[in-house]
C-alpha positions in Angstrom: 0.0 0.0 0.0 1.5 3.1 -1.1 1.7 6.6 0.2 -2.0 8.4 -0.1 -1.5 11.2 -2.7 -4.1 14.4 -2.2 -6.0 15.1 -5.6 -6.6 18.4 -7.0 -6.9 19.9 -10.5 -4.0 21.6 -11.9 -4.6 24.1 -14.4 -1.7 24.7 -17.4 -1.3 25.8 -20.8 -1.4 23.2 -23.7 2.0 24.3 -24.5 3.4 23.2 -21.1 1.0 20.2 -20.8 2.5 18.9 -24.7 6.0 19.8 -23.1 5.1 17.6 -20.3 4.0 14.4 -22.1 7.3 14.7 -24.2 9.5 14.8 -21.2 7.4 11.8 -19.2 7.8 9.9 -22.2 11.8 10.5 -22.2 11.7 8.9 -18.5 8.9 6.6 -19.3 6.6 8.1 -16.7 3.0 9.0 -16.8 2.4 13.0 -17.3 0.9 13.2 -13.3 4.0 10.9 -12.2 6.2 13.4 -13.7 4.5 16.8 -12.7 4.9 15.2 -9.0 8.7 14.0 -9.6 9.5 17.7 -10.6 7.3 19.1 -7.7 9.0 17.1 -5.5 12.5 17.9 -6.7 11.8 21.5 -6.8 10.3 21.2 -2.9 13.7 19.0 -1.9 16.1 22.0 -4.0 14.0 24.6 -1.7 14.7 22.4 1.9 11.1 22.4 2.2 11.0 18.9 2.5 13.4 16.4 2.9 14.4 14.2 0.4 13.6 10.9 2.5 10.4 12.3 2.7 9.8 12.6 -0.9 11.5 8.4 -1.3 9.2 7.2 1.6 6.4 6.5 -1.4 8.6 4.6 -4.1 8.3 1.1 -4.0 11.2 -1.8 -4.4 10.5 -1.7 -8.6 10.5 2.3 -8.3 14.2 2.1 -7.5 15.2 -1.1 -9.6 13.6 1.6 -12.4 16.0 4.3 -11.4 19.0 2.1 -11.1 18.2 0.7 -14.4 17.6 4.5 -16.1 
């Protein structure tokens, strides 16, 4: 059971929404996995929030995936 995720609707341009299916495509994630991924890495650049906090989701495949890419 994974970490419980609070939904809400983002709003964006179809410029930046194209620009974000091209670049979740690159790391073969889905557009809302990669909108969070570069939320969470802007949040972890700002000390915000830690970055073991932003890992405590990711499952045992999520990091074979990164060790792999």
């Amino acid at each position: 059971m994974g970490i419980e995720r609070k939904q809400f609707p983002l709003r964006m341009s179809e410029d930046l929404y194209r620009a974000f299916e091209r670049w979740a495509a690159d790391e073969f994630r889905s557009v809302n996995a990669q909108i969070e991924a570069v939320l969470s890495e802007a949040a972890k650049k700002s000390g915000t929030v830690s970055y073991t906090h932003l890992r405590a989701h990711e499952t045992r495949e999520d990091l074979v995936c990164r060790l792999l890419l």
